[in-house]
N, C-alpha and C positions, 0 to 999 in steps of 0.2 A: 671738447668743444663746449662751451658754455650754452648754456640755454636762451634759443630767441625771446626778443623782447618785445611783449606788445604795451603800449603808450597809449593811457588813455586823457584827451586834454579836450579841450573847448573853454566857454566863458564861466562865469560863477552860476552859479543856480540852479544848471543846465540836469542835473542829478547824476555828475560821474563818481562821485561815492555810493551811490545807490547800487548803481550798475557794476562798479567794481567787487561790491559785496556779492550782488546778485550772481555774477559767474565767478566769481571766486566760492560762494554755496555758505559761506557764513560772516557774520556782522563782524569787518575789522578794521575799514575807514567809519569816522563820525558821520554820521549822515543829519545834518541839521537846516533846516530855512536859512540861518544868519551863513550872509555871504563871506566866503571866505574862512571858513573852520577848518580846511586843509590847505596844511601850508606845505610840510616835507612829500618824498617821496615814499607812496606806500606801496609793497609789493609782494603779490604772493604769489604762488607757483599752479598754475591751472592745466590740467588733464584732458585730452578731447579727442578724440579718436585713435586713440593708439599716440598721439602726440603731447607734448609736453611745451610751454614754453610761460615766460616770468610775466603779469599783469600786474603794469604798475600805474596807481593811481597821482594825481598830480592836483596845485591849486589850480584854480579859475585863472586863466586868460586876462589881462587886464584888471581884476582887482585892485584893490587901493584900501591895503591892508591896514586896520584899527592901529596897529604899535609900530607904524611903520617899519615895514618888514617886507614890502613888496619887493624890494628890488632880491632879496632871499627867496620869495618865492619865487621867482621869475626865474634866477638863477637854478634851482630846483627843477623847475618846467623844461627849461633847455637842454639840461641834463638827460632828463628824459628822451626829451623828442630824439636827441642826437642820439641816442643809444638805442632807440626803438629800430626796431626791424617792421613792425607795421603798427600804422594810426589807427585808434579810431578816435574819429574828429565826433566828438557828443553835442548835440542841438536838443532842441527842447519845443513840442509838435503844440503843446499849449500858447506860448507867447510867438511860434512861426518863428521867421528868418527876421531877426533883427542886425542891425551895424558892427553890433562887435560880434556876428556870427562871420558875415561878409571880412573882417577883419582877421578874425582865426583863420578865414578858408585861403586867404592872400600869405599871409605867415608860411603855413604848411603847402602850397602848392609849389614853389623852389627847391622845394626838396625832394621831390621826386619820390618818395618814400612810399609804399603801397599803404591807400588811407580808406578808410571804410568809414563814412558817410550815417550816423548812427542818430534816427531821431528818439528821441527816449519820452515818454510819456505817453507812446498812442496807448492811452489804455482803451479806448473804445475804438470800433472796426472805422467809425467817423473821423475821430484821429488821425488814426494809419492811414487814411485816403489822402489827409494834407499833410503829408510827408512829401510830396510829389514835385512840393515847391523847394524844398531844399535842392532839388536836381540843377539848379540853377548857379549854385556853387560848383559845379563841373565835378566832383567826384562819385565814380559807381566803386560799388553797390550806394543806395541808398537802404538803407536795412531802417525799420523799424520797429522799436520795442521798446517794450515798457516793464521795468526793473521790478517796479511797484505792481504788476500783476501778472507777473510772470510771461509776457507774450514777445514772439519772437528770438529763442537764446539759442533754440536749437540752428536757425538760420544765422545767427548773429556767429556763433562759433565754425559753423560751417566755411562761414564766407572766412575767418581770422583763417584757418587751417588751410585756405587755398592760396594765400598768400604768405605765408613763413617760409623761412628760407628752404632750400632742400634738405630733408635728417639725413644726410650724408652717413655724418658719426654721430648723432643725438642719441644721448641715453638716458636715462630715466634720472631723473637729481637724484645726488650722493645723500647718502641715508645722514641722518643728522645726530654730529658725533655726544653734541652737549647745545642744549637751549638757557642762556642768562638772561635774566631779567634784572634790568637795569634801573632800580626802584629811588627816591631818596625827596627832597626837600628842593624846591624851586630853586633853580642857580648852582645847583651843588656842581656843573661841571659833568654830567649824565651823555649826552650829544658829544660834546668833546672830546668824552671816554668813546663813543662809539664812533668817530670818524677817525681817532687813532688806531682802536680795532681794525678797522676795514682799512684802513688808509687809502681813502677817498673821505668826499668831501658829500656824507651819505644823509646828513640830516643837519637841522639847520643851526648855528650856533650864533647866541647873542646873549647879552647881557640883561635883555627884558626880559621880567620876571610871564611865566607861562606860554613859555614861545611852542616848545613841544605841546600837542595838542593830544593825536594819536598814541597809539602804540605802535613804532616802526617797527616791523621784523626788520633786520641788517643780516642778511647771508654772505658766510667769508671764508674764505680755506687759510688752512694754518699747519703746515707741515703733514700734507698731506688731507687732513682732515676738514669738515664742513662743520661749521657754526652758524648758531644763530642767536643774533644779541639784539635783544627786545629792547627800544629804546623805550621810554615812556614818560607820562606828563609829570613835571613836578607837582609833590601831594601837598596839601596842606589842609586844615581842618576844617569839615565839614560845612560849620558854619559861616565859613568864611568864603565859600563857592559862590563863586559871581553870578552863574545863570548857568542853564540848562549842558552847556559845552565841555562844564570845569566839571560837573559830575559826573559827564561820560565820558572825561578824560581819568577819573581816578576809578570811575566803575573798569575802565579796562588797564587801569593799573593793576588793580585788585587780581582783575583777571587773568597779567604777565604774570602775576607771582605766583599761581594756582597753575599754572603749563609750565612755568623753567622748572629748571634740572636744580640749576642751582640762583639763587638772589643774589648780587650785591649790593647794598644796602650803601648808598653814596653821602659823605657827609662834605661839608666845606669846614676844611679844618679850623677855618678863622672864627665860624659861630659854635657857640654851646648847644652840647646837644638840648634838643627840647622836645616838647610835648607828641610831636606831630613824629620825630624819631621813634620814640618809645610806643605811639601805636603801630607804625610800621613793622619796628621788630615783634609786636605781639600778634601781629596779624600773621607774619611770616614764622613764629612760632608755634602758632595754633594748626598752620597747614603744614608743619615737620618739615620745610622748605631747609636744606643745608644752606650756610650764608655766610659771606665773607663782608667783614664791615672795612668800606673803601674808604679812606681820607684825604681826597684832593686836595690840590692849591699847598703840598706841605711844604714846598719852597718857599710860599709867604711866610712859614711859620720858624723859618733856618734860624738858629741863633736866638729865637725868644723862650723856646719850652723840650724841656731834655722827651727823647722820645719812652721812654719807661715811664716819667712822671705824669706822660700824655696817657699812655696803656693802665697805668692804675683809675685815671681819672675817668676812661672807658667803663672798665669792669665795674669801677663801682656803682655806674650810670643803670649799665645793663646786668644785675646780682645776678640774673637766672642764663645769663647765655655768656658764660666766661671762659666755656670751648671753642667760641666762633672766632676765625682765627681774623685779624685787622692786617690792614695793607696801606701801603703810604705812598699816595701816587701823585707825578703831577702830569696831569690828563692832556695839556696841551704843549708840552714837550717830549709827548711820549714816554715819559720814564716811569718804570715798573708795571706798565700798561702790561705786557705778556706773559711777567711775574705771577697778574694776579688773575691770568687764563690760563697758566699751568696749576694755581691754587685751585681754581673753580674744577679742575679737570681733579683734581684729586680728590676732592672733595665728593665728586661724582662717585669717582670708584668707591669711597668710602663708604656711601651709601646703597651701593651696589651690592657689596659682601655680604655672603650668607655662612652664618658659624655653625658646626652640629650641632647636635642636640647634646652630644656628651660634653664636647668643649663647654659649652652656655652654661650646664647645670655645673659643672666643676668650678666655673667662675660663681656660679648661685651658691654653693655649697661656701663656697670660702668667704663669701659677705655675710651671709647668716651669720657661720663663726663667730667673723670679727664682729660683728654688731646685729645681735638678734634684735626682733621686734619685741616691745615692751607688749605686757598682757594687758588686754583691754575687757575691763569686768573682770568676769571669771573663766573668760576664753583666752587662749592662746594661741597666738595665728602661728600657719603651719602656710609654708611653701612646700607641693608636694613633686611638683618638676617644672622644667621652663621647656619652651620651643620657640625658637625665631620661623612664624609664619610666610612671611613678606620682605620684602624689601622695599627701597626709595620708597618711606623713611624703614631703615631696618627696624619689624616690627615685631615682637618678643611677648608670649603670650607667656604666665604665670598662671598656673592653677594652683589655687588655696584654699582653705576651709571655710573662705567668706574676705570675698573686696572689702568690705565695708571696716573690717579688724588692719586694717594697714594704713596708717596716716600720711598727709601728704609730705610729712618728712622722712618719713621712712622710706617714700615711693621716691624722691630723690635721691636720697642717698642711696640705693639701688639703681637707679641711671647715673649716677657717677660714678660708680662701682662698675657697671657694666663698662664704660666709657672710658674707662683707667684698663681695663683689662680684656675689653674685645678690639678690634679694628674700626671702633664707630667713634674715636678719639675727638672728632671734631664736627659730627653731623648730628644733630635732633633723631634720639632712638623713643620708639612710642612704644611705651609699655603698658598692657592688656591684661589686667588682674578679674581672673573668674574664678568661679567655685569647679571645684574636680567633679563635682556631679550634676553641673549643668548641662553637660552634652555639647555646647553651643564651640564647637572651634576645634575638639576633641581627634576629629579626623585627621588635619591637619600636624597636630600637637603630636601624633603617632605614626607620623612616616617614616619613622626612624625606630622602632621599640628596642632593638637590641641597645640602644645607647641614652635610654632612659635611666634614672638616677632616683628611684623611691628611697635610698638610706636621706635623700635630703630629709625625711618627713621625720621628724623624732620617734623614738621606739614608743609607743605607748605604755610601756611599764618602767621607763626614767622619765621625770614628769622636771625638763628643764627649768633651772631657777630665772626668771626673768630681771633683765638688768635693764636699766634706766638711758633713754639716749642720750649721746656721747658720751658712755662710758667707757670706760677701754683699760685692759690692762697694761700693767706695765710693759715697756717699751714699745707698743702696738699705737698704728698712726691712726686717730680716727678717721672715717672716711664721708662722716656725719657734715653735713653742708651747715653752715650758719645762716641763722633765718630772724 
């Protein structure tokens, strides 16, 4: 049985992103003065007495959207209401009972729907006394509260839980199997991937540039299993943010890629990759995020560009991320759309896996081999054993005679090496070079000692000839990255 719906709507202004944030308990609608900053449905899953049931946030009532776009939202609004199992109809105790309050309360009174009557702004006890004028609109409770100082949530939640339907069969939401974030470049087709996902018509799709605002969570089962696919605003470069709405749309970009499992990195295969791609992937880089590079719209591209001569033009784009695997999808016929949620799902696992500690050094030992590290000065770096710590990103601690004797080529070639020879083939592995008598991670690094590997560390009385990188002997493949 699906979880009840609570519907929160009224006019623009009124503060139902505030109040959605406030009992939902952290910031996930925009909350802004400029009327109209939400346009989709936004919905999270709220907790209250032993009960469960989905709070979904909605645009303003009557709006008269800047990119004309009203009639999407309105559509969106309806959505809502029809699906909600109880209202609350949100007013605002500073400007009182105005015309288009009187208009929302005509709207929602045919429907019979259990509606709770919510003034939002008493922050002072003076306030909440002219709440009393809202009773005039005919619906009880009249509840009053104020999002912005906290007063009233515990009465406000009370009254929602008297009115949901009976928990006959309600049971706690399905544990959530895999979170994507749906990240990329204004217009890539992001929304159109996500309403194929769900299949509904879940978030708002158009052709003007910056229509997604928010970050939508989109909750959806899929053979059994529960997802959630973070819809989020097209990025583009800082300086180019219009006002105060576009930087809290890409600050909770930023945000989706730091909670998903896994990214998909959305391009429009019609434009070249550019500037604002390349920080993306370094951003999504930097936080070891696994990631699948999407390229929609590739029906436009049928007959102009061979798909290999498109994959080199990739790689050479992106030198440092030539493991991330790309997918060719066209989002608004649904084609390959679930291709690249069995990708994303594997890609989880991938980052899931944990190697012994014997396995890891047996693969340590054999890249040494094939390609030691050249001497720096009159040191010789020494790999003395490896331990994978962590997981999601699989994280692989080296202890050596000194970080600082190991170059950033040599430290990739060593994650390439891992990545050719562990199960992390296609996911960002974080590699953690310390000294063996730092202590710092030590515990960890020895949870295993029977399957620890001290012959990695050279004998001290054979004092190895140091060779130059990418050398290699004959018939041996190097495995030295070019840079």
């Amino acid at each position: 049985m699906p979880l009840p719906v609570v519907a929160i709507v009224g006019r623009p202004n009124v503060g139902k992103s505030s109040l959605f944030n406030w009992l939902v308990g952290r910031r996930i609608s925009i909350v802004d003065p400029t009327a109209g900053v939400t346009r989709d449905r936004v919905s999270s899953i709220v907790e209250s007495g032993g009960r469960f049931f989905d709070l979904t946030d909605t645009g303003g009532i009557g709006i008269v959207d800047s990119q004309d776009l009203s009639a999407d939202v309105e559509r969106q609004i309806q959505l809502a209401i029809d699906q909600a199992d109880v209202i609350l109809y949100v007013t605002d105790a500073r400007s009182g009972a105005v015309a288009l309050d009187q208009a929302v309360a005509d709207r929602l009174r045919p429907l019979g729907k259990p509606t709770i009557c919510v003034v939002n702004k008493c922050d002072t006890d003076a306030l909440a006394l002219q709440a009393t004028e809202f009773h005039r609109f005919g619906y009880q409770p009249v509840v009053p509260a104020s999002a912005e100082q906290d007063r009233g949530k515990r009465q406000l939640l009370s009254e929602i839980i008297k009115r949901l339907p009976a928990a006959t069969e309600e049971k706690a939401p399905a544990e959530v199997a895999l979170k994507l974030a749906i990240v990329g470049r204004r217009n890539a087709g992001k929304s159109t991937f996500i309403n194929a996902l769900a299949q509904a018509d879940r978030v708002i799709v158009s052709e003007i540039p910056g229509t997604t605002r928010d970050s939508v969570d989109v909750r959806f089962e899929r053979d059994g299993k529960t997802f959630v696919a973070i819809d989020t605003a097209g990025v583009r470069h800082r300086s180019s943010l219009a006002g105060d709405i576009e930087f809290y749309s890409l600050a909770r970009a930023e945000r989706s890629i730091r909670r998903a499992d896994v990214v998909l990195l959305f391009f429009d295969a019609q434009r070249s990759i550019g500037r604002i791609d390349k920080q993306l992937t370094e951003y999504i880089l930097e936080h070891h995020k696994p990631a699948v590079f999407v390229f929609n719209k590739w029906d436009l591209l049928k007959g102009q560009v061979e798909t290999e001569e498109f994959v080199e033009y990739v790689k050479k784009s992106f030198p440092m991320l030539d493991y991330v695997p790309m997918a060719f999808v066209t989002a608004k016929d649904g084609k390959n759309v679930y291709r690249v949620l069995n990708l994303a799902q594997q890609l989880a696992k991938q980052s899931r896996q944990r190697v012994s500690t014997g396995e890891l050094n047996r693969v340590l030992r054999h890249a040494l081999e094939v390609n030691p590290p050249s001497q720096k000065g009159k040191r010789l770096p020494k790999v003395y054993f490896a331990s994978q710590v962590a997981t999601e990103p699989p994280t692989i601690v080296l202890f050596t005679n000194g970080p600082d004797l190991f170059d950033d080529v040599y430290r990739r070639y060593l994650l390439k090496h891992f990545r050719d020879q562990l199960p992390f083939a296609e996911v960002p592995i974080k590699l953690d070079f310390r000294s063996r008598h730092s202590g710092k991670g030590v515990r960890d690094a020895e949870e295993e000692p029977e399957e620890m590997n001290p012959e990695i560390e050279p004998k001290p009385k054979v004092k190895p000839k140091p060779r130059k990188p990418g050398r290699k002997k004959k018939g041996e493949k190097s495995e030295l990255w070019d840079v």
